[in-house]
C-alpha positions as CSV (number, residue, x, y, z in Angstrom):
1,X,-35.2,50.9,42.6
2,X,-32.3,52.0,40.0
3,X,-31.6,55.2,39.3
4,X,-33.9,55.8,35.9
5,X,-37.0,54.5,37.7
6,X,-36.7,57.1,40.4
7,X,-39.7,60.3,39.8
8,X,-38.9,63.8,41.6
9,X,-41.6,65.4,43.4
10,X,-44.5,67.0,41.0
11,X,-42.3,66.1,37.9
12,X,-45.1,64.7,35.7
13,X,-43.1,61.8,33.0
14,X,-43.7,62.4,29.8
15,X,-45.6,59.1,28.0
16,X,-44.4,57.5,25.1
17,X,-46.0,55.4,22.5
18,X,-46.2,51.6,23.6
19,X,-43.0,49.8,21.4
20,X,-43.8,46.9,19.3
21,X,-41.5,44.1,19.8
22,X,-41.7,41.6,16.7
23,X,-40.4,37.9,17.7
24,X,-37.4,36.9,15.8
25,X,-37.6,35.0,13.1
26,X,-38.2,31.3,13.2
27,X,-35.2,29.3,12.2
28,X,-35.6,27.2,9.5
29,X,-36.2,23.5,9.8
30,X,-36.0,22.2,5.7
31,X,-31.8,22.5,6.1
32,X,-29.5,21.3,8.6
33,X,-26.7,23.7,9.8
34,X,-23.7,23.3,8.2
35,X,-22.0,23.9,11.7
36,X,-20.3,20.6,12.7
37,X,-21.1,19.4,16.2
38,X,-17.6,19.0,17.7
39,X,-14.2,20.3,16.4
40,X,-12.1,17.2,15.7
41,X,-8.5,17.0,17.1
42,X,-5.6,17.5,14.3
43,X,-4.3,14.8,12.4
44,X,-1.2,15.2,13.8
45,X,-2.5,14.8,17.1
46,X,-4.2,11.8,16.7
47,X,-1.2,10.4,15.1
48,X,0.4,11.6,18.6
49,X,-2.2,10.0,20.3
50,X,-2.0,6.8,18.6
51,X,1.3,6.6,19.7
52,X,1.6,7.8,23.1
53,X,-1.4,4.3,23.6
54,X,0.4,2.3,21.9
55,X,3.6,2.8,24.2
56,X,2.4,3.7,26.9
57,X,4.7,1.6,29.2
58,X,7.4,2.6,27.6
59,X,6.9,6.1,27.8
60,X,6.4,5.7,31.3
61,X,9.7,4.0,32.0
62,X,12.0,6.2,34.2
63,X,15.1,4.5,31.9
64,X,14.0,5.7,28.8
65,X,16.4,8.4,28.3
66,X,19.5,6.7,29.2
67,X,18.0,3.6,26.6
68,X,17.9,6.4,24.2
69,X,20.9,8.0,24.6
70,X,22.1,4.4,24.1
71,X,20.5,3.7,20.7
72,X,21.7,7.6,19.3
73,X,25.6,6.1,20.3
74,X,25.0,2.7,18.3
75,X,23.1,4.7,15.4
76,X,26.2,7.1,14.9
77,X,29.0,4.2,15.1
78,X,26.9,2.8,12.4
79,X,25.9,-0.2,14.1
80,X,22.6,-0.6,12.7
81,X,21.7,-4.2,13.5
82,X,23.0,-4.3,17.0
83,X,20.0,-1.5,17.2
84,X,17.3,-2.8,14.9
85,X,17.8,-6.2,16.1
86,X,17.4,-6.2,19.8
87,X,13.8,-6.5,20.6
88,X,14.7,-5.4,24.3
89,X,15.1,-1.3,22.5
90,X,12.5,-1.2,19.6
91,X,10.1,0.1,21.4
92,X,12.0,2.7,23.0
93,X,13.8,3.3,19.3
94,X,10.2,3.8,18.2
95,X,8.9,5.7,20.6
96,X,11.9,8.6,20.2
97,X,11.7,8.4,16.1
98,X,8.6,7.0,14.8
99,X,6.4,10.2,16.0
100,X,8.5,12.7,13.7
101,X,9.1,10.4,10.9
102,X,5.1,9.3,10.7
103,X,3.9,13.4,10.3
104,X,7.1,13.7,8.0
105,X,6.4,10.4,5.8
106,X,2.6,11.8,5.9
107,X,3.7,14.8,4.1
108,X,5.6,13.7,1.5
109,X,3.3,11.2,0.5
110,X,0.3,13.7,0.7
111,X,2.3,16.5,-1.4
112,X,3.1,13.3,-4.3
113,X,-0.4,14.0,-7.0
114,X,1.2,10.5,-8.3
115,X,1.2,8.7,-5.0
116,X,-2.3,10.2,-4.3
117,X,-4.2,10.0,-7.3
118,X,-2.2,5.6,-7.0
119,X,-4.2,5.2,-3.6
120,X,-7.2,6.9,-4.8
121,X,-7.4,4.2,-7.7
122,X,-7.4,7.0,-10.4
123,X,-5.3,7.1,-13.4
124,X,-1.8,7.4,-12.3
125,X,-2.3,3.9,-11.3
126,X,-5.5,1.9,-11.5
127,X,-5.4,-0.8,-14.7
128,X,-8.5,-2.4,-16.1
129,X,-9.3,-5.6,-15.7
130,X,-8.1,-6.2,-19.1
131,X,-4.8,-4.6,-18.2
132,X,-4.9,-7.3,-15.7
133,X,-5.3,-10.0,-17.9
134,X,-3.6,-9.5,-20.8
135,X,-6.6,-8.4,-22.9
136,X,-6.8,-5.0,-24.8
137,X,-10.0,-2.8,-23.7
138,X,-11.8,-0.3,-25.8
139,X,-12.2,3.6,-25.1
140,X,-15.8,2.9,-24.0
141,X,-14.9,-0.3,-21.6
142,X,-12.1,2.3,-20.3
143,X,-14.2,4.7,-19.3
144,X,-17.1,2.1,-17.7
145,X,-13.8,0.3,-15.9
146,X,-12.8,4.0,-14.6
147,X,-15.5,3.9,-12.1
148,X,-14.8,0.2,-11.3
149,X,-10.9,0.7,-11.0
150,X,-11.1,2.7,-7.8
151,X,-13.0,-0.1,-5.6
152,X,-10.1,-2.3,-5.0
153,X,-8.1,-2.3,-2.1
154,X,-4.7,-1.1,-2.6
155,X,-1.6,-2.6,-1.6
156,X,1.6,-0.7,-0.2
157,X,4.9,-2.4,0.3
158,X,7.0,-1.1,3.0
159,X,10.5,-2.0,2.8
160,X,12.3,-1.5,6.3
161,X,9.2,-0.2,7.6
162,X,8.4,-2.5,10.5
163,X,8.9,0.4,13.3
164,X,5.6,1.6,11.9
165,X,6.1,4.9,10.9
166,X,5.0,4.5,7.1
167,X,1.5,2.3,8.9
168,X,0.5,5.6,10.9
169,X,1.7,7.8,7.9
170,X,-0.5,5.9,5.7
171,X,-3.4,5.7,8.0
172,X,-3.2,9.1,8.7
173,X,-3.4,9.9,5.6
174,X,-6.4,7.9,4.3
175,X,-8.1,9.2,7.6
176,X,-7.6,12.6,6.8
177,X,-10.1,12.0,3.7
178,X,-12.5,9.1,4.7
179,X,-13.9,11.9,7.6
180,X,-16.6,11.1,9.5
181,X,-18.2,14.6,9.3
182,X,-21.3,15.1,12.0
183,X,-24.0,18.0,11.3
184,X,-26.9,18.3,14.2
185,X,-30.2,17.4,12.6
186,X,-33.0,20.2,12.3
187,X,-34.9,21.0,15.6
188,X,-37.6,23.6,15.6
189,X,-38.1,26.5,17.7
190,X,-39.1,24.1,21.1
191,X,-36.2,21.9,20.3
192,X,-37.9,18.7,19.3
193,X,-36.8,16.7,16.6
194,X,-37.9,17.4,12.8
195,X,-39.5,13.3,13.0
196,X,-42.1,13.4,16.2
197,X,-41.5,9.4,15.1
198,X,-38.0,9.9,15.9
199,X,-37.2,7.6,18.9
200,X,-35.8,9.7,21.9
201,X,-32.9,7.2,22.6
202,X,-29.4,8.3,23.6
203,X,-27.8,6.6,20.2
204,X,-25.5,9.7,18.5
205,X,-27.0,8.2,14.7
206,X,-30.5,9.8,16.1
207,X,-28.6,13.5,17.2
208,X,-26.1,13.7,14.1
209,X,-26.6,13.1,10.4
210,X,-23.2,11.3,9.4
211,X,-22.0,11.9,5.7
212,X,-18.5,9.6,5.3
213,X,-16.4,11.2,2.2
214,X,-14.1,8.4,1.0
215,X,-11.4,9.3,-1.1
216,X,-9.4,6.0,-1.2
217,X,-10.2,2.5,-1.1
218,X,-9.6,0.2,1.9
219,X,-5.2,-0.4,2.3
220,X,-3.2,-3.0,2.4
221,X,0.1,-2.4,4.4
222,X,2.9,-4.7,4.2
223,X,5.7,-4.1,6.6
224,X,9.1,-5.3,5.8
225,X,12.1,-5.4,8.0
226,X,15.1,-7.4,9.7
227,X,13.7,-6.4,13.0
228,X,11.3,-8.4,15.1
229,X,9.1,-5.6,15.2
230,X,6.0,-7.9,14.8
231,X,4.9,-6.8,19.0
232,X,5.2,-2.9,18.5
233,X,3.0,-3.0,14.8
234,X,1.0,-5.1,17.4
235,X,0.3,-2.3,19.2
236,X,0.0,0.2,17.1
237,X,-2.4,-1.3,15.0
238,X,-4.5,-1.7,17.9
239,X,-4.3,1.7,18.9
240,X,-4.9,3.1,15.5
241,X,-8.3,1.3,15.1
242,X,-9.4,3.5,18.0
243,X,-7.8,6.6,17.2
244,X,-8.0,6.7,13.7
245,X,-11.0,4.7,12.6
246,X,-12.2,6.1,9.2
247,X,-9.3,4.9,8.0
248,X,-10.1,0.9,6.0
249,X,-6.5,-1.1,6.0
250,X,-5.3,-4.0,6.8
251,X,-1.2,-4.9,8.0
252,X,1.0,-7.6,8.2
253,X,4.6,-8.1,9.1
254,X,7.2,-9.8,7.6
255,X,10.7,-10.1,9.0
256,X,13.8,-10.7,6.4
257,X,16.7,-9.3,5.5
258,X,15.9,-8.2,1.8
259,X,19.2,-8.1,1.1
260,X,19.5,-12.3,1.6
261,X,19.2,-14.1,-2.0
262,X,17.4,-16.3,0.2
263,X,14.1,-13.7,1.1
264,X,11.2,-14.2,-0.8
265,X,9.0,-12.4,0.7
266,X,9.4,-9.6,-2.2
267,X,8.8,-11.7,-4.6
268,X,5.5,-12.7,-2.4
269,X,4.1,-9.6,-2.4
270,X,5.1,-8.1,-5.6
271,X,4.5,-10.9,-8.4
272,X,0.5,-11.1,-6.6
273,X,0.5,-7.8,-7.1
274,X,0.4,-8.4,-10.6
275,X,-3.3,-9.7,-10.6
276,X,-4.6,-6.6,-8.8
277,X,-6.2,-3.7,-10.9
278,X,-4.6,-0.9,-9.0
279,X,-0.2,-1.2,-9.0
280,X,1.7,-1.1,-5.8
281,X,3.5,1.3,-3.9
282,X,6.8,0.6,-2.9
283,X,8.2,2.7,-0.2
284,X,11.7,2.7,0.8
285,X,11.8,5.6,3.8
286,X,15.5,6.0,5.3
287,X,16.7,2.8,4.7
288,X,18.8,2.8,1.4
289,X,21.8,4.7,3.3
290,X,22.2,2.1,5.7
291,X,21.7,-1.0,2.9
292,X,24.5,1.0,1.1
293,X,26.6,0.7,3.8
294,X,26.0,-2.8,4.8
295,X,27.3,-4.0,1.3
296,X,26.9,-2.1,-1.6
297,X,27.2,-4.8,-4.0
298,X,24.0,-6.8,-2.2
299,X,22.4,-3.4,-2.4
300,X,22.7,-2.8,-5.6
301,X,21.5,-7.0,-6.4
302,X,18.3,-6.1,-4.4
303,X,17.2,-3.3,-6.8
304,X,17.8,-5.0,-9.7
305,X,15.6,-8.1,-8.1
306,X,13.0,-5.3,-7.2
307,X,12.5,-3.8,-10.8
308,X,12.4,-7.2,-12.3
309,X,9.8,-8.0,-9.9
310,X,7.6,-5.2,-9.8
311,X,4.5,-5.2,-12.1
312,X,4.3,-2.2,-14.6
313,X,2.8,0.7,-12.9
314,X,4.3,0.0,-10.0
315,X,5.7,3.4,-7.7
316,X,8.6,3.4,-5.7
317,X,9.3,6.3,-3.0
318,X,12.6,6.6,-1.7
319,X,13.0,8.8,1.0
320,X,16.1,9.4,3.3
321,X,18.3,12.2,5.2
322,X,19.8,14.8,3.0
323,X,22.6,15.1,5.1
324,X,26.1,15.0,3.7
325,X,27.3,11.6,5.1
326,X,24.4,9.7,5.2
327,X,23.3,11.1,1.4
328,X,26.7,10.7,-0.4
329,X,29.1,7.7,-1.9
330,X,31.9,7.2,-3.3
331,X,32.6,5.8,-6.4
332,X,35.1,4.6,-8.2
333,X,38.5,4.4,-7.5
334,X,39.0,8.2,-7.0
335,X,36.4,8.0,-4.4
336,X,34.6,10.8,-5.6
337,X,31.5,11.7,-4.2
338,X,27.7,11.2,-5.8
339,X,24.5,11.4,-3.8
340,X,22.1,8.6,-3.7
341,X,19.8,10.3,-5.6
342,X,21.8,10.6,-8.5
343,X,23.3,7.1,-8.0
344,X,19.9,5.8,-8.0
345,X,18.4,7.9,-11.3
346,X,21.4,6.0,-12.9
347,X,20.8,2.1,-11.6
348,X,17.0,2.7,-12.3
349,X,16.8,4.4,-14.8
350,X,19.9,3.1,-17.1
351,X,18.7,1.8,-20.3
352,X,18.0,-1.8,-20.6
353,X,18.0,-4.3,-23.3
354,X,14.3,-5.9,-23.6
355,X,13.5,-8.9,-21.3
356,X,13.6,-12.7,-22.4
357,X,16.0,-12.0,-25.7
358,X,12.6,-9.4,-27.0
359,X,13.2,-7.4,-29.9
360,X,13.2,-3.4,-29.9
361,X,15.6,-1.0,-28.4
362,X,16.8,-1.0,-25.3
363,X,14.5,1.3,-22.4
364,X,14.6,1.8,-19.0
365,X,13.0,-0.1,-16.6
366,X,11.5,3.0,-14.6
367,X,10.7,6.2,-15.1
368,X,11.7,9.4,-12.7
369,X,8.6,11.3,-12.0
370,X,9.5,13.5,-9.0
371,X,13.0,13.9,-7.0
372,X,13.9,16.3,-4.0
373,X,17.8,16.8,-3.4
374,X,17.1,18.8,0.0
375,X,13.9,19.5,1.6
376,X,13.0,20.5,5.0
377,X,9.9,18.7,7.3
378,X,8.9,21.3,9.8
379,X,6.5,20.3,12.6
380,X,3.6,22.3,13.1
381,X,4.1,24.7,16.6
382,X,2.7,23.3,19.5
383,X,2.7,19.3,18.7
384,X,5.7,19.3,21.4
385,X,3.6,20.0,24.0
386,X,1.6,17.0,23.0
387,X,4.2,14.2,23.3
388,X,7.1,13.4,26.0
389,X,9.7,12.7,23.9
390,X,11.3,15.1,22.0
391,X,10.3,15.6,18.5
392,X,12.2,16.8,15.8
393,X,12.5,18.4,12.3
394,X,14.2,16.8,9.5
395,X,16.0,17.4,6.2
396,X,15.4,14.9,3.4
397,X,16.0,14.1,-0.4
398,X,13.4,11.8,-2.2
399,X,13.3,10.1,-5.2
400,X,9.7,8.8,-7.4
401,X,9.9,6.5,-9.6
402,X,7.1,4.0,-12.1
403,X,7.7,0.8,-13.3
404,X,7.5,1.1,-17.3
């Protein structure tokens, strides 16, 4: 016996009027709860995760630091090529700098309202169909085709991308809005199923009620770069589809040197691009600095090549390291010192006369919608703990442009 149920001798206990206990209330079964039946990881870990698959092997390998430690010593003599085009160190390049750059690229393109509302098919970038083909539309056929404009897939050109960084960015992205979002469905008080019809197999479709929000259409990623990178996108596509699988995209590789007169695979994927009702997306993600310093004057032919290419509408993302000696040049015969950024508002956006002998004043070929001259990507705290290679910070300037 405890203590309280103990009587002393000849102590008579008082009696007390018999409590009424009321049941609680029964929960309702007309709603579902609104309380989601498993957390989902990050999206920074699952970009993590992605990755750590993909290369597994690689991470594994006892070498990988010295191979590292290898690449960093080739990356600051500036020999570029001798890195980016040995397919014995890509993956162990990737695997050290693909991770950071992939959350990084992620940001920026998620902060951009211009880049978004592009790959959402809204109006920064969808075109009607008469857009498309040369025919005027009406305010009313505008507003029917607004609807129709965001169903197309979207296409996204990214030049010196084949390490795969801008793929997970861009996947990552899209998954972060096409959510599979699972609610438990109604049970009443005995924990039966609303339906008694409701078969009582193990399939998750009879436990959850699934509601998919899609924001963007399904993606198109083109990866461009003098590397044969074709094995690692290998991978990580793979992994991605069973990481990351709201996400609808497609990828391909192409390997060239876009600085060759002799690449077309620009003009490939650009002048198609023309008969698609949302524009491209051009990205260019810490590759202009070392273009520049392979030869400025083939550079400099390549972006002239890319704005006569690129259909109106068109956005172009450059993004690269802000600091001093990769971000500045020299110009002139003084030498003096201009950053990219600036040297590019002026080679893009220098007035030009009109095209094929036209009439009318000169105008420039794009139009500067956002820049950055120094910005810093900060990891969120505890993504270290989730990856074995170290990952870092990074400062950056960026550049958006449209195609007028």
């Amino acid at each position: 016996m405890t203590h309280t149920d103990r009587k002393g001798p000849g102590i008579a206990r008082p009696k007390h009027p018999k409590k009424i206990h009321h049941p609680p209330s029964r929960p309702s079964t007309s709603t579902a709860s609104t309380t989601p039946l498993t957390t989902p990881l990050p999206i920074e870990e699952l970009v993590l995760r992605s990755i750590s698959s993909a290369l597994e092997k690689t991470l594994r390998n006892s070498a990988l630091p010295t191979i590292i430690q290898n690449i960093k010593h080739l990356l600051y003599e500036k020999k570029f090529l001798e890195v980016f085009e040995d397919e014995t160190v890509l993956e162990a390049y990737a695997s050290r700098w693909v991770p950071s750059r992939a959350l990084a690229f992620r940001e920026i393109m998620g902060e951009s309202e211009y880049v978004v509302r592009l790959l959402e098919g809204r109006k920064a970038g969808a075109r009607s169909q008469g857009d498309v083909k040369g025919k005027g539309k009406g305010k009313e056929d505008e507003e029917e085709q607004g609807v129709q404009a965001a169903s197309p897939r979207n296409r996204v050109v990214c030049l010196g991308g084949g390490a795969g960084s801008e793929l997970l960015a861009l996947v990552a992205l899209v998954s972060a809005e096409n959510e599979w979002t699972e609610f438990p469905k109604p049970v009443d008080q005995t924990g039966s199923k609303d339906d008694p019809d409701d078969s009582e197999d193990d399939d998750d479709d009879a436990k959850t009620d699934k509601v998919k929000r899609t924001a963007f259409p399904p993606c198109d990623v083109h990866m461009v770069d003098i590397g044969p990178y074709a094995p690692v996108v290998d991978k990580f596509t793979t992994s991605l589809r069973s990481t990351l699988i709201s996400a609808d995209f497609t990828e391909s590789f192409h390997q060239t040197d876009i600085l060759s007169p002799d690449s077309d695979v620009l003009a490939d994927l650009l002048e198609s691009a023309s008969d698609l009702a949302n524009p491209p997306l051009v990205t260019l993600f810490y590759t202009l600095s070392e273009l520049f310093l392979q030869s400025r004057p083939a550079t400099i032919i390549f972006l002239d090549k890319l704005s006569r290419l690129a259909p109106k509408g068109t956005l172009f993302l450059i993004v690269d390291s802000a600091n001093e000696e990769a971000s500045a040049l020299g110009v002139g015969k003084s030498g003096r010192s201009y950053s990219l950024g600036d040297v590019l508002d002026g080679l893009l956006c220098a007035l030009k006369p009109a095209p094929d002998g036209g009439e009318g004043p000169p105008k420039p070929r794009w139009k500067k919608l956002e820049g950055v001259d120094s910005r810093w990507f900060r990891l969120k705290a505890g993504l270290q703990e989730k990856y074995p290679v170290k990952l870092e910070n990074s400062r950056y300037w960026s550049r958006l442009y449209r195609k007028e």
